[in-house]
C-alpha positions, 0 to 999 in steps of 0.5 A: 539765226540767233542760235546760231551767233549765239552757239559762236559767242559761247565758248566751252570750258573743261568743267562742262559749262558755258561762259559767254563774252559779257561774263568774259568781260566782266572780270575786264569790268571789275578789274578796270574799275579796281584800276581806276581807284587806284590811279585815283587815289594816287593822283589825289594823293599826289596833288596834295603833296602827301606822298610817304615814299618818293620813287628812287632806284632802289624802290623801282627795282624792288617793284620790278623784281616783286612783278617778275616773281609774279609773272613766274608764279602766275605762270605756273599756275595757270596751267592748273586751270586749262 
């Protein structure tokens, strides 16, 4: 029965291996982690008053326009790797 719940939890992909859920998760795991620095180290630096560039218009729109240029980027080559 557990080869069998097993053989559900791996998926194949186009290079002929395996991945199972925890190696799906650990890309989820590391990436979390990268995360939780970050919004770390931006509170830190925010509770000691020591922020460089105070958020105006002009910086949100550059923000949203650098991740929308991203998400086109990475759409396109996503592909690439299905």
């Amino acid at each position: 029965m557990a080869d069998g719940i097993e053989a559900m939890i791996r998926v194949g992909n186009p290079k002929g291996t395996t991945m199972t859920i925890t190696n799906r998760h650990r890309l989820l795991l590391r990436v979390s982690t990268v995360v939780a620095v970050v919004v770390g180290a931006k509170l830190l630096v925010h509770f000691l008053g020591l922020e460089m560039i105070s958020i105006n218009p002009l910086f949100s729109g550059i923000v949203a326009a650098n991740v929308f240029l991203m998400g086109f980027l990475l759409s396109g080559v996503l592909s690439d790797f299905k």
